[in-house]
C-alpha positions in Angstrom: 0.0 0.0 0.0 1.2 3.5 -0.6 1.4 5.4 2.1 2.6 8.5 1.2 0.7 11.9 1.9 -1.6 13.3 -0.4 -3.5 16.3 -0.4 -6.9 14.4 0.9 -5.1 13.4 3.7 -6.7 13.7 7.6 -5.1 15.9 9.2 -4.0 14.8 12.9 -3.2 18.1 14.5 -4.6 20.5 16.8 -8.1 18.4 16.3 -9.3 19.8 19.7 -8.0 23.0 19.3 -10.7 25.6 19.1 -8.7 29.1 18.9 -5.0 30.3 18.7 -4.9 34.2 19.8 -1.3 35.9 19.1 0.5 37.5 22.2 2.8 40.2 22.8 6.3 39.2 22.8 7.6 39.6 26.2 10.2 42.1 25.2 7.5 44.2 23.6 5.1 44.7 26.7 8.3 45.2 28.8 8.9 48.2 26.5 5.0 49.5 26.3 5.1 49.0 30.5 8.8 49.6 31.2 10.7 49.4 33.9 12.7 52.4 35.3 15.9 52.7 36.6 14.8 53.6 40.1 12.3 51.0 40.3 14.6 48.1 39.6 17.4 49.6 42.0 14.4 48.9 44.1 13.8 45.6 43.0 17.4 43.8 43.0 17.9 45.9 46.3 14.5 44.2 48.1 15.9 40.8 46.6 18.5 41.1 48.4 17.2 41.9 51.4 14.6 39.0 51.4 18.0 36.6 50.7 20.0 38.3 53.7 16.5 37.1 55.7 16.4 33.8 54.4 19.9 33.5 55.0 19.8 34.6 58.8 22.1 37.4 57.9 19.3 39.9 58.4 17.2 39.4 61.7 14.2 40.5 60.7 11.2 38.5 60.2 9.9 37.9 56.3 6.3 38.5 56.0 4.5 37.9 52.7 1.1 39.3 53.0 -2.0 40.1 51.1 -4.9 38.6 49.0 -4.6 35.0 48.3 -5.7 36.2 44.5 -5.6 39.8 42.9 -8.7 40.1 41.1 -9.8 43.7 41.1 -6.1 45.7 41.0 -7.7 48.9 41.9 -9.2 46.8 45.6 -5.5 45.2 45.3 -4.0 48.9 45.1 -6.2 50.5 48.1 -4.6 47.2 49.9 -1.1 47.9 48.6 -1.1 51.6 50.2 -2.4 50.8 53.5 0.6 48.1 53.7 3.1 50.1 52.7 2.3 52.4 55.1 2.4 49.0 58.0 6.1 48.3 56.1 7.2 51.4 56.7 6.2 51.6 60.4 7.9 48.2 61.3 10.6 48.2 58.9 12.7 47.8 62.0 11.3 44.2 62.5 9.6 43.2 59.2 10.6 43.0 55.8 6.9 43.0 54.4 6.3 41.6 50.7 2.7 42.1 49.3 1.5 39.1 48.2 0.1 39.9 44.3 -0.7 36.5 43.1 -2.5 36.6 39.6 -2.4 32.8 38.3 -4.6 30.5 40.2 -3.9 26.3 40.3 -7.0 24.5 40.4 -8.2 21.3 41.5 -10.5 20.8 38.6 -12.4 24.0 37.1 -12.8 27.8 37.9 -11.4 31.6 37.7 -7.2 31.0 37.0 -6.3 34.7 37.8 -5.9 38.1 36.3 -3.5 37.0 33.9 -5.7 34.3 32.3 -9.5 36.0 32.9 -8.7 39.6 33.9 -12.5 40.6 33.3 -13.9 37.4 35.0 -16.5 36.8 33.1 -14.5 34.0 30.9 -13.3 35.8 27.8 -9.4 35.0 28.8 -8.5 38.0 27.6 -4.8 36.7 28.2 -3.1 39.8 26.6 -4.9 42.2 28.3 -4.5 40.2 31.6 -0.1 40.5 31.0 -0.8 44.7 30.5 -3.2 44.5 34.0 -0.4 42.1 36.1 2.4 44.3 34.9 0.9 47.5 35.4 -0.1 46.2 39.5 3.3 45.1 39.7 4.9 48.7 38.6 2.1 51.0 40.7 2.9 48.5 44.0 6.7 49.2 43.3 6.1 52.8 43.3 4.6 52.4 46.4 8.0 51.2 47.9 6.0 47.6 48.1 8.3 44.7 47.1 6.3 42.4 45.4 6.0 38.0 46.0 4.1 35.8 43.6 3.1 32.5 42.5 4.8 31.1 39.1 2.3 28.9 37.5 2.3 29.3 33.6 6.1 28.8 32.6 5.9 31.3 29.8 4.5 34.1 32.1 7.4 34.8 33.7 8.7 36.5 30.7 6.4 38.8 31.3 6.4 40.1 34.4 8.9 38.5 36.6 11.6 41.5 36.4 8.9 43.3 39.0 8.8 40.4 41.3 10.9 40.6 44.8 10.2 37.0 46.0 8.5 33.8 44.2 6.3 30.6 45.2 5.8 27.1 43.7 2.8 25.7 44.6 2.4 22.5 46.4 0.3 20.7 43.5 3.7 22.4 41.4 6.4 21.9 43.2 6.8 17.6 41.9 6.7 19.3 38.0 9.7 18.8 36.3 8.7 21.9 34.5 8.6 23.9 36.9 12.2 22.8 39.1 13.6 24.2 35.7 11.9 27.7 35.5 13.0 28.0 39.0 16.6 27.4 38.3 16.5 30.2 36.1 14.5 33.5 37.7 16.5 36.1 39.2 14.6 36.2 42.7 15.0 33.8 45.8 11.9 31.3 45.2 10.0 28.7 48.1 8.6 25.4 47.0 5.5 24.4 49.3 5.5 21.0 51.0 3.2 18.0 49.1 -0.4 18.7 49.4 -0.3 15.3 51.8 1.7 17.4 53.8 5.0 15.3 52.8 8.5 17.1 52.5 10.7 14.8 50.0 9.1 16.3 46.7 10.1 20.1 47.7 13.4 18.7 49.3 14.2 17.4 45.9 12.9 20.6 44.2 15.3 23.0 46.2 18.0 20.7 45.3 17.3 20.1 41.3 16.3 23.8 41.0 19.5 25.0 42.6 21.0 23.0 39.8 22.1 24.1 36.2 19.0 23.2 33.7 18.4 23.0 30.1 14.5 23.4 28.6 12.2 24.4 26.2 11.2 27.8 26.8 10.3 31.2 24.7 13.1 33.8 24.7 12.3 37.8 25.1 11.2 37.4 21.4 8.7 35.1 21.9 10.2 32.6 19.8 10.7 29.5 20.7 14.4 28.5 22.4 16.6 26.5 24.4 16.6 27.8 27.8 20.2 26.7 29.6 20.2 28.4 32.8 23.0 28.3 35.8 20.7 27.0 38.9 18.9 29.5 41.5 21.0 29.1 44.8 18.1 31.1 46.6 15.5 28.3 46.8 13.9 27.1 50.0 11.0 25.4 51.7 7.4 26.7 52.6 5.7 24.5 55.4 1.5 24.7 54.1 0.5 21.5 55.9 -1.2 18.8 54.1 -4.0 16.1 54.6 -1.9 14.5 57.2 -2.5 18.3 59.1 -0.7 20.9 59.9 3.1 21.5 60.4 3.4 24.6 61.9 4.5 23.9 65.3 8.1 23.9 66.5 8.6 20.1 66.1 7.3 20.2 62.5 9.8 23.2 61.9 13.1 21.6 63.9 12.0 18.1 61.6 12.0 19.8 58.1 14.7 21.9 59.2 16.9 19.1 59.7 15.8 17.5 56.9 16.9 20.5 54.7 20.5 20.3 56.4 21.3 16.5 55.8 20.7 17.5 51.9 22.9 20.6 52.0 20.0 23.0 52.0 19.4 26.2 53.2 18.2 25.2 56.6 15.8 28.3 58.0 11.7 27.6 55.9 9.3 30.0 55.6 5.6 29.2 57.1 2.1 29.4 56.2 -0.2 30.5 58.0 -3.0 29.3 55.8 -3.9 26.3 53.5 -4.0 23.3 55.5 -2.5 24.9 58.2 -5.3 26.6 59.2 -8.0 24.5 57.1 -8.2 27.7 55.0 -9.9 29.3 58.0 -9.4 33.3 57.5 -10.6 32.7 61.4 -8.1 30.1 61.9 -5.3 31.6 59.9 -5.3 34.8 62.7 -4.6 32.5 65.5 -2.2 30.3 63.7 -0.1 34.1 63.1 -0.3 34.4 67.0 1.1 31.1 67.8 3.8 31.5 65.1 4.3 34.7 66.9 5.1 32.9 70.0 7.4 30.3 68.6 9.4 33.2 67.2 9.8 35.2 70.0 10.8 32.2 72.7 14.2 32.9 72.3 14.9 28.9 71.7 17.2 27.8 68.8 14.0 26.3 67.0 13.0 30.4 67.3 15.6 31.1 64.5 14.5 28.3 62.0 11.5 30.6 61.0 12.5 32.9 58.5 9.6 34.1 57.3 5.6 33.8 57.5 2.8 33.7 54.8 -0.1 35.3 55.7 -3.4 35.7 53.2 -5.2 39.3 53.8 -7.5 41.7 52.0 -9.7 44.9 53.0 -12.6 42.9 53.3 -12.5 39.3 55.6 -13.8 35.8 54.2 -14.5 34.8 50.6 -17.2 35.5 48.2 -18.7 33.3 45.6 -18.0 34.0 42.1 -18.8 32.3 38.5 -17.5 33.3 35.4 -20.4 31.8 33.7 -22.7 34.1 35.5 -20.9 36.9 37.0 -22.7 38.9 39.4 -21.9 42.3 41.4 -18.9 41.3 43.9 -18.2 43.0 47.2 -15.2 45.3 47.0 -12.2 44.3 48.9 -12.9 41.0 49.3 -11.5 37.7 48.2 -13.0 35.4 45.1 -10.8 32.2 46.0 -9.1 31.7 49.1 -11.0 33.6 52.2 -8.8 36.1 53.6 -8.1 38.0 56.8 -9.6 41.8 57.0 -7.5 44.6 57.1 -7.8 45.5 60.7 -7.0 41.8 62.1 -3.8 41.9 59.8 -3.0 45.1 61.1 -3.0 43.8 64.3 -1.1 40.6 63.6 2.0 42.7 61.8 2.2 44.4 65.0 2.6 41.4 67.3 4.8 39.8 64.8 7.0 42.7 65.1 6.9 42.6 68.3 7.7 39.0 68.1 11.0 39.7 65.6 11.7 42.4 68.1 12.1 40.6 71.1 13.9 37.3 69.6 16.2 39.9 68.6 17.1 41.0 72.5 17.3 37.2 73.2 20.0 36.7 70.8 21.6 39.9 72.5 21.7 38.8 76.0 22.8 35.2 75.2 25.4 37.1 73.1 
């Protein structure tokens, strides 16, 4: 039988495909939204800063704070200024990151961020999304805010990541090969959460092959498609989120995984937090998890400087509302469309006591000085 092609042959690609929409090349928004001189002084300056933390060369205490999801960036903004203002106040004790996540994993269906649905109503307007995460990112800068924030998409990054201070892999993320690889190639200290079973190995072995030199398939600034090579991120480290097995919060958890990190040659000092299964994704919860994080930082004990930082999920408004793309309805400003968050006042209140917290493991390490 002859098998060669003809002109009647089926085709067998893209078969349940049902649109391709063209992008911006990376380097083009980055020149329609650019980035100024004095802004990314800022940037490599607050990177370093978060990596003197996560080192224990800086004392303070790492706080990443704000809405589990940025949906409306003018709510986000009204957020951003009333935290800068908290940053300034305890800079002496905190170095606080806003938290300006805009790509949302999910478990099966639903709203995946600004980025991907920035007029949630399910037209993935993706390029218009890039221009509304990039402008957030520069406005929160100019409000002296360094910025954290989840890497989901591995092409997004091209996009926006010049802006971003501090980075998170997801636990559902962190076992992807795919993502290990983008890691060992972005410019700002990263965390890998725990397993979603609450299990350490798979962000153990993350840190490690992401602190490693990589080679992958990637886009370049062009847009085109390339061979990324990349010279491994030395600044990766854990975030404890609990799991189904429950939460790992407490100082045993934190000396175990510690110790862990150590026997593998990693940095040993995690970052916690306070939500996800550590707090059942309780905005209630996640308050009095804060405090007793507070407490294990400020006892003074040598468990007390194995907690470099603390996550914390926060917006104007407290709780979580409902929302469908299918059918989207009037929304409450302020508040949160995925993850239920903290109110502004109880956060306020919390970046005081951890302050305090920072503050008074500091005198401890004096006097045993």
């Amino acid at each position: 039988m002859n098998l060669t092609t003809t002109q009647h042959s089926k085709s067998t690609s893209d078969l349940r495909v049902s649109e391709f929409r063209p992008l911006p090349a990376p380097a083009d928004l980055r020149a329609e939204l650019p980035l100024s001189d004095e802004l990314a002084a800022a940037v490599s300056s607050s990177r370093d800063e978060i990596r003197a933390v996560l080192d224990g060369v800086d004392d303070r205490l790492l706080v990443i704070v704000g809405p589990c999801s940025i949906h409306d960036p003018d709510a986000g903004l009204d957020y951003a200024r009333r935290l800068a203002e908290a940053a300034r106040e305890h800079r002496q004790d905190l170095l606080v990151v806003l938290r300006a996540y805009f790509e949302k994993p999910r478990t099966t269906v639903g709203w995946k961020g600004l980025i991907n649905d920035p007029h949630l109503d399910g037209s993935h307007d993706i390029a218009g999304g890039l221009h509304a995460a990039r402008r957030f990112l520069l406005a929160a800068g100019e409000l002296g805010l360094p910025t954290a924030t989840e890497f989901l998409e591995p092409i997004s990054p091209q996009y926006v990541a010049d802006l971003v201070s501090w980075g998170a892999i997801g636990a559902r993320t962190t076992e992807s090969q795919i993502h290990r690889q983008l890691v060992s190639g972005l410019s700002m200290p990263v965390g890998f959460k725990n397993g979603t079973d609450g299990s350490l190995q798979i962000a153990l072995d993350a840190c490690a092959a992401a602190s490693a030199p990589q080679s992958f398939l990637g886009i370049d600034g062009g847009g085109r498609a390339a061979m990324v090579g990349t010279a491994g991120n030395p600044d990766t480290h854990l975030i404890l989120r609990g799991g189904s097995s429950g939460p790992n919060y407490d100082a045993g958890h934190v000396a175990a995984a510690s110790a862990s990190l150590a026997a593998k040659g990693l940095n040993p000092r995690v970052i916690v937090d306070a939500s996800h299964a550590n707090s059942g994704k309780d905005h209630r919860r996640q308050a009095q998890v804060a405090l007793e994080l507070a407490a294990q930082v400020e006892s003074g004990t040598t468990g007390a400087d194995l907690v470099a930082g603390i996550m914390l999920e926060s917006f104007l408004v407290g709780g979580a509302q409902a929302h469908d793309s299918a059918s989207p309805g009037p929304l409450t400003y302020g508040q949160s469309i995925t993850d239920a968050c903290m109110d502004w006042d109880t956060s306020a209140g919390i970046l005081a006591v951890l302050a305090g917290a920072a503050r008074r493991r500091r005198s401890v390490r004096g006097a045993a000085a």
